[in-house]
C-alpha positions in Angstrom: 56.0 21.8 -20.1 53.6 21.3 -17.1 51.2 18.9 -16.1 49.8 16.3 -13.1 52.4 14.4 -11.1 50.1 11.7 -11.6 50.5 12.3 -15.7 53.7 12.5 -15.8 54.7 9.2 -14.0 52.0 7.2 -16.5 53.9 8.5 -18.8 57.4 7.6 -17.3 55.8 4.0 -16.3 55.5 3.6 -19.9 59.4 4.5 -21.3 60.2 2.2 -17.9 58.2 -1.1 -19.3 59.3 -0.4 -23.1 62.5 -2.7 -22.2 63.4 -2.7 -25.8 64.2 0.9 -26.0 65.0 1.9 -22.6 69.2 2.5 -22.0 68.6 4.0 -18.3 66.6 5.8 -16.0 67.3 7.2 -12.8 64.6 8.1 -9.8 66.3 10.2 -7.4 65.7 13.5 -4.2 62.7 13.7 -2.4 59.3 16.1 -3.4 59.0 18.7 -1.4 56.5 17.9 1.6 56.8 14.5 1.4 57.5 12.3 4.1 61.3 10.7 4.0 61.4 7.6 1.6 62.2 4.3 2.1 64.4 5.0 -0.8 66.9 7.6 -1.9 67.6 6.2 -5.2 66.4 4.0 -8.2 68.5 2.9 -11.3 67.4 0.8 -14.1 69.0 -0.8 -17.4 68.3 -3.2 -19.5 70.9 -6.2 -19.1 71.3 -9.4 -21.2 71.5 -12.4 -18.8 72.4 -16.2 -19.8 68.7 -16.9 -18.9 67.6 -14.1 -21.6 67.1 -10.1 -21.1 66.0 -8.7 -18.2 66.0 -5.1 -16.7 68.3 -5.0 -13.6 67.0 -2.4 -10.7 69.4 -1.2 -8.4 67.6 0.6 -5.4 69.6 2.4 -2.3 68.2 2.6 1.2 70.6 5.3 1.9 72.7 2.4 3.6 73.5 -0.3 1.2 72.0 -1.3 -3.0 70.3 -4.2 -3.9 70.4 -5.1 -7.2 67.9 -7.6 -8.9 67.5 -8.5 -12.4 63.6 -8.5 -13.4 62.1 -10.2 -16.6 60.1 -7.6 -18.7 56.3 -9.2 -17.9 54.2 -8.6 -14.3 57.3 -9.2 -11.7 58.5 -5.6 -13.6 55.4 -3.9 -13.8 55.0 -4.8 -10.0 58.7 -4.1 -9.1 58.1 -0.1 -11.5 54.8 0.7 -9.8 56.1 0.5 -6.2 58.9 2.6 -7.6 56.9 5.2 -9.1 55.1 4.9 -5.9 57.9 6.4 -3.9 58.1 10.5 -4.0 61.1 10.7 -5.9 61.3 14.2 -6.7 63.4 13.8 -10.0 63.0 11.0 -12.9 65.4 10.5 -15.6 65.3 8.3 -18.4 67.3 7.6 -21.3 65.7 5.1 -24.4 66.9 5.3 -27.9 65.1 7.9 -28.8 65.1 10.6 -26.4 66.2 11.8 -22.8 62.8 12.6 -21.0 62.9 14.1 -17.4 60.9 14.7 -14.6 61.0 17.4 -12.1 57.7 17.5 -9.4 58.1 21.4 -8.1 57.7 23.1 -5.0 53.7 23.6 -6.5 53.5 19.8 -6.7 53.3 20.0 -10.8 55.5 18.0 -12.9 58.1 19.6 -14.9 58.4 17.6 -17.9 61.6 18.2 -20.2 61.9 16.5 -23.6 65.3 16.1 -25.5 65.9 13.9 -28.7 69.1 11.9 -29.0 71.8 12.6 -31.6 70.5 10.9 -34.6 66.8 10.0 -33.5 63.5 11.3 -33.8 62.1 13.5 -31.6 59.3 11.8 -29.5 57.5 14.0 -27.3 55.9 13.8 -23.8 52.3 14.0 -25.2 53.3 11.7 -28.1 53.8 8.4 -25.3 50.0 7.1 -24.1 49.6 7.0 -21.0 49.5 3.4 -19.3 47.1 3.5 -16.9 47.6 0.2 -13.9 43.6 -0.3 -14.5 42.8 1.5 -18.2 40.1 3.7 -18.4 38.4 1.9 -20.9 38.4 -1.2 -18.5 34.4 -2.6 -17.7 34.6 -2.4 -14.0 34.3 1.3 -14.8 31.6 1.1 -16.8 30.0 -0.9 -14.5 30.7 1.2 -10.7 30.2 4.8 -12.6 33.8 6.1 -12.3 34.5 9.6 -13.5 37.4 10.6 -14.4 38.5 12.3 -10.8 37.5 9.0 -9.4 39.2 7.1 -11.8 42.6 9.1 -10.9 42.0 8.4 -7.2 41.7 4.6 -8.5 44.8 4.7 -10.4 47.3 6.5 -7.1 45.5 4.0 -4.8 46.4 0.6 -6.9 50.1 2.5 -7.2 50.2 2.2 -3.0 48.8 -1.0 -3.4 51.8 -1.9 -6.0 54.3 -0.6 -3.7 53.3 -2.4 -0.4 52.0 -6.0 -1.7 54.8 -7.8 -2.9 55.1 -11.8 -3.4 51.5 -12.9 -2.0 51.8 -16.8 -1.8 48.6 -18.5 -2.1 45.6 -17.8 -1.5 45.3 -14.0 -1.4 42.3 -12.5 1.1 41.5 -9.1 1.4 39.1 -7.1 3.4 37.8 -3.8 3.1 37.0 -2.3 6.2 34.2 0.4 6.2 33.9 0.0 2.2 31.5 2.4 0.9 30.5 2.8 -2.5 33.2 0.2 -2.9 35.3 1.3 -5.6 38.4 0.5 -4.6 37.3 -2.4 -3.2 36.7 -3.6 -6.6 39.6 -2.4 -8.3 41.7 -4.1 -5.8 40.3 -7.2 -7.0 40.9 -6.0 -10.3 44.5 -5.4 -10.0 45.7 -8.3 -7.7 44.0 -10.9 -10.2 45.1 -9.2 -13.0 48.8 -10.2 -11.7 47.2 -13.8 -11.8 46.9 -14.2 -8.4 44.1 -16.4 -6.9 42.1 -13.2 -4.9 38.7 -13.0 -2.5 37.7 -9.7 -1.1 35.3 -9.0 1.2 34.3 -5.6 1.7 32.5 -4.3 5.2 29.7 -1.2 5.7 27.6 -0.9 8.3 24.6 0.4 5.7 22.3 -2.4 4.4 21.6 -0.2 1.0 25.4 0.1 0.5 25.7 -3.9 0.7 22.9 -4.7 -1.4 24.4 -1.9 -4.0 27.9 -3.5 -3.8 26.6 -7.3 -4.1 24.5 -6.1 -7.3 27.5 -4.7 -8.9 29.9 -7.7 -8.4 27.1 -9.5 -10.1 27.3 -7.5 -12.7 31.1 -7.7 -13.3 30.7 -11.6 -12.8 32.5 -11.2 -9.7 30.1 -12.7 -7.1 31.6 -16.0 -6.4 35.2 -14.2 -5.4 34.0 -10.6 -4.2 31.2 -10.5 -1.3 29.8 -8.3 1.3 28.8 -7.7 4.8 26.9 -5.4 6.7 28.2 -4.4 10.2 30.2 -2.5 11.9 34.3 -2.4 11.6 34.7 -4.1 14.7 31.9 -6.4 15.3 31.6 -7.1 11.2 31.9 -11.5 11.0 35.1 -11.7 9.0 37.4 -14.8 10.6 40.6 -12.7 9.4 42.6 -11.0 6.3 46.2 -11.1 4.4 45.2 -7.6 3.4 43.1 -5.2 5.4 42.1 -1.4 3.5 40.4 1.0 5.5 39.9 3.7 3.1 38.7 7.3 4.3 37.0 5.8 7.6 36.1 8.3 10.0 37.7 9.1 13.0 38.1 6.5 15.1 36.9 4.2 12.9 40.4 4.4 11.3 41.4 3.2 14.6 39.0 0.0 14.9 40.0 -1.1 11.4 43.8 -1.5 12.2 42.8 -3.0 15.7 41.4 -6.2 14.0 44.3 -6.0 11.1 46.5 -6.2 13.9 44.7 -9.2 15.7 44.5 -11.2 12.3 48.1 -10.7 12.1 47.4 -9.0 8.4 50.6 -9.5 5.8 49.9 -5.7 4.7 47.2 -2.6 5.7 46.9 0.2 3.6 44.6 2.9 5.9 43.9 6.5 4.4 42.6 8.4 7.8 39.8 10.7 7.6 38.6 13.6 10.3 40.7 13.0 13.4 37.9 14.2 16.1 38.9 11.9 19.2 42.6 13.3 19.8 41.4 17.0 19.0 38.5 17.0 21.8 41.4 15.0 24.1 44.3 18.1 23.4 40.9 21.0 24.0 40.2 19.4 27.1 43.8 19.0 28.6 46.7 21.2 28.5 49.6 21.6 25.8 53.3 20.8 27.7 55.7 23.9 27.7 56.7 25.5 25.8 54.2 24.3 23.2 50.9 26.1 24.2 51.2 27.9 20.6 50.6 24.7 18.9 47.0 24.1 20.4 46.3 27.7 21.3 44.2 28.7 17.7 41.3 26.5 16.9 42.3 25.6 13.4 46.1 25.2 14.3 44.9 22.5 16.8 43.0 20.6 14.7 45.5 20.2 12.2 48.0 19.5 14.7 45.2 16.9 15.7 45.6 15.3 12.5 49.7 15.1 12.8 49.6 13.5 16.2 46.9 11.0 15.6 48.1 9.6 12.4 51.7 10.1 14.4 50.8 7.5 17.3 48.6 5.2 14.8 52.3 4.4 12.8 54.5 3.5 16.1 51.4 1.9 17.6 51.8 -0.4 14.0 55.7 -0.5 14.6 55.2 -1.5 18.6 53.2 -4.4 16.9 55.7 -5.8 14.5 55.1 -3.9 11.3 57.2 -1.2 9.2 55.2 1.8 8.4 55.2 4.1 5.5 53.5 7.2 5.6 52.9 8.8 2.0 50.6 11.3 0.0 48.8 8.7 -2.1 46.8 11.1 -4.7 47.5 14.5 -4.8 45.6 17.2 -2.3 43.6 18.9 -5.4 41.6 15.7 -5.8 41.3 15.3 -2.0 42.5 16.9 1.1 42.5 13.3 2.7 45.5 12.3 0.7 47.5 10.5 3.5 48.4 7.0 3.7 49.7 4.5 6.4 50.9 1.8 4.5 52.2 -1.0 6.5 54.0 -4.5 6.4 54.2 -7.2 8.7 57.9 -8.2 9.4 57.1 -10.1 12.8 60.2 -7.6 14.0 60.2 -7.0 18.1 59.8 -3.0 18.7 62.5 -2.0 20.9 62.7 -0.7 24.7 63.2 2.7 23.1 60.2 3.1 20.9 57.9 2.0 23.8 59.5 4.4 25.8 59.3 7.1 23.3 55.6 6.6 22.6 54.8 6.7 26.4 56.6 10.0 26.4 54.6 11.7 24.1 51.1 10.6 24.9 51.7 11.7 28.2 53.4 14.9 27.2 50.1 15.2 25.6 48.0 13.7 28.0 46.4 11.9 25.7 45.5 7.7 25.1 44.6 7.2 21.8 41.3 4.9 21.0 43.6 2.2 18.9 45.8 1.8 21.9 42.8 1.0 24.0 41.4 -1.2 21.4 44.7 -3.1 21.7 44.4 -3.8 25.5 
């Protein structure tokens, strides 16, 4: 059978948290499309330790395993979300009852095949609810007017979130950086206190009538005294800093301004989804493409998209020259938004070497382009 991507890993996330039944499961290849992985395989059993069960998760770089043994509870939901979160093109997994696995195609459906183990009911894909990291039913959507598309878009962003914030310690501050209607501003808030951590967010727009609609809905939810908001602009916006800085879907160079000042604060973790990518497509019609690659900017629409690939290209080494590592991932799948790309990045404090300076020098002046972030970081 066929169905979402997005479906078919609730439904995996579930058989991966029911520690009581699960024997193994296996996440392994890469979807077609998809940028490499930081992983080329996941395995997890249940093991029984001195200090009580756990579920031990062996994950391979492609280099060298590390095995950890997680208690059932939030440190494995955490630790199974920012798996899920990886585009593993294959799932496999073995519980008591049945052997379920997943196969995402070259169409970007998931394949979903259902087998019963000798002596056990069958229990079918459709049969397992779907566990949702926020549930539909939750109030915040009753509150912010999510529909269901929106409320999908919710559930793949708080899975990127999973995957790239990993054992906050204190105080947890997050900004969001050109907010908008705000929604997953608030169901950041939702999900990081949900793990029990101690969570403000402020969330930044430069319209007055978005602000006083955001403030009036954190009322609402009861929210106010931890969730707040400012108008101004991404750069000049008074915020004194961030642990975690989102810039969701800001425009053009605005994507740019937003990691500017996530780089000055030093931010733990950014998680930027790019919109239109004007400034380095009016740079590459003014100048001239390097031989032999006049093809690439020769067509209108093959320029802009190449536009896109460049931008977002420079953005991730300009966050490596700074000390970060950088994941670039389809976060929601394109039929709910053709601005489905992600830069998710990590602060490691790790110095860039000679040879990624030199090779980002290279190709912006292949290009002959300077892209706005790098002059914001001057």
């Amino acid at each position: 059978m066929a169905e979402s991507v997005e479906a078919a890993l609730l439904r995996v996330r579930a058989l991966l948290l029911d520690s009581g039944r699960l024997v193994r499961a296996v996440g392994s290849g890469r979807r077609r499309g998809s940028a490499p992985s930081a992983l080329v395989r996941a395995d997890l059993r249940p093991v029984t330790l001195k200090a009580g069960d756990h579920v031990q998760v062996t994950t391979n770089d492609g280099t060298r395993p590390v095995v950890r043994n997680v208690l059932p509870g939030p440190a494995l939901e955490s630790l199974v979300d920012s798996l899920l979160a990886e585009p593993f093109g294959n799932w496999y997994v073995e519980t008591v009852a049945s052997v379920v696995q997943v196969r995402v195609t070259k169409r970007g459906e998931a394949s979903v095949h259902v087998e019963a183990r000798a002596g056990a009911p069958v229990v079918a894909v459709h049969d397992v609810a779907p566990v949702h990291l926020i549930p539909p039913s939750d109030p915040l959507f009753g509150v912010v007017g999510a529909n269901a598309a929106k409320r999908r878009q919710v559930d793949a962003f708080v899975r990127s979130l999973a995957a790239v914030v990993s054992d906050p310690s204190g105080p947890l501050r997050v900004v969001d950086l050109g907010c908008g209607n705000a929604y997953l501003t608030f169901a950041a808030y939702r999900y990081l206190t949900g793990l029990g951590l101690d969570v403000s967010v402020v969330g930044v727009d430069v319209r007055a009538d978005q602000r006083l609609r955001n403030s009036r809905l954190a009322s609402d939810l009861g929210w106010s005294a931890s969730v707040s908001f400012v108008e101004g602009t991404i750069l000049d916006a008074p915020v004194d800093g961030a642990d975690l800085v989102l810039a969701l879907h800001a425009c053009d160079t605005a994507t740019d301004e937003a990691l500017a000042r996530a780089i000055r604060w030093q931010a733990r973790w950014v998680l930027a989804a790019p919109c239109c990518h004007h400034d380095i497509a009016a740079q590459l019609r003014r100048g001239s493409s390097p031989s032999p690659y006049g093809s690439l900017t020769r067509y209108g629409i093959l320029r802009e998209r190449f536009a896109d690939v460049l931008t977002d290209s420079l953005r991730a080494t300009l966050l490596r020259l700074n000390g970060y590592r950088v994941d670039v991932v389809e976060f929601v799948d394109s039929a709910h938004t053709p601005r489905n790309l992600m830069l998710r990045a990590t602060m490691t404090g790790a110095a860039a070497s000679p040879a990624l300076r030199a090779e980002y020098e290279e190709l912006t002046k292949a290009w002959g382009v300077v892209p706005r972030l790098e002059e914001l970081l001057r």
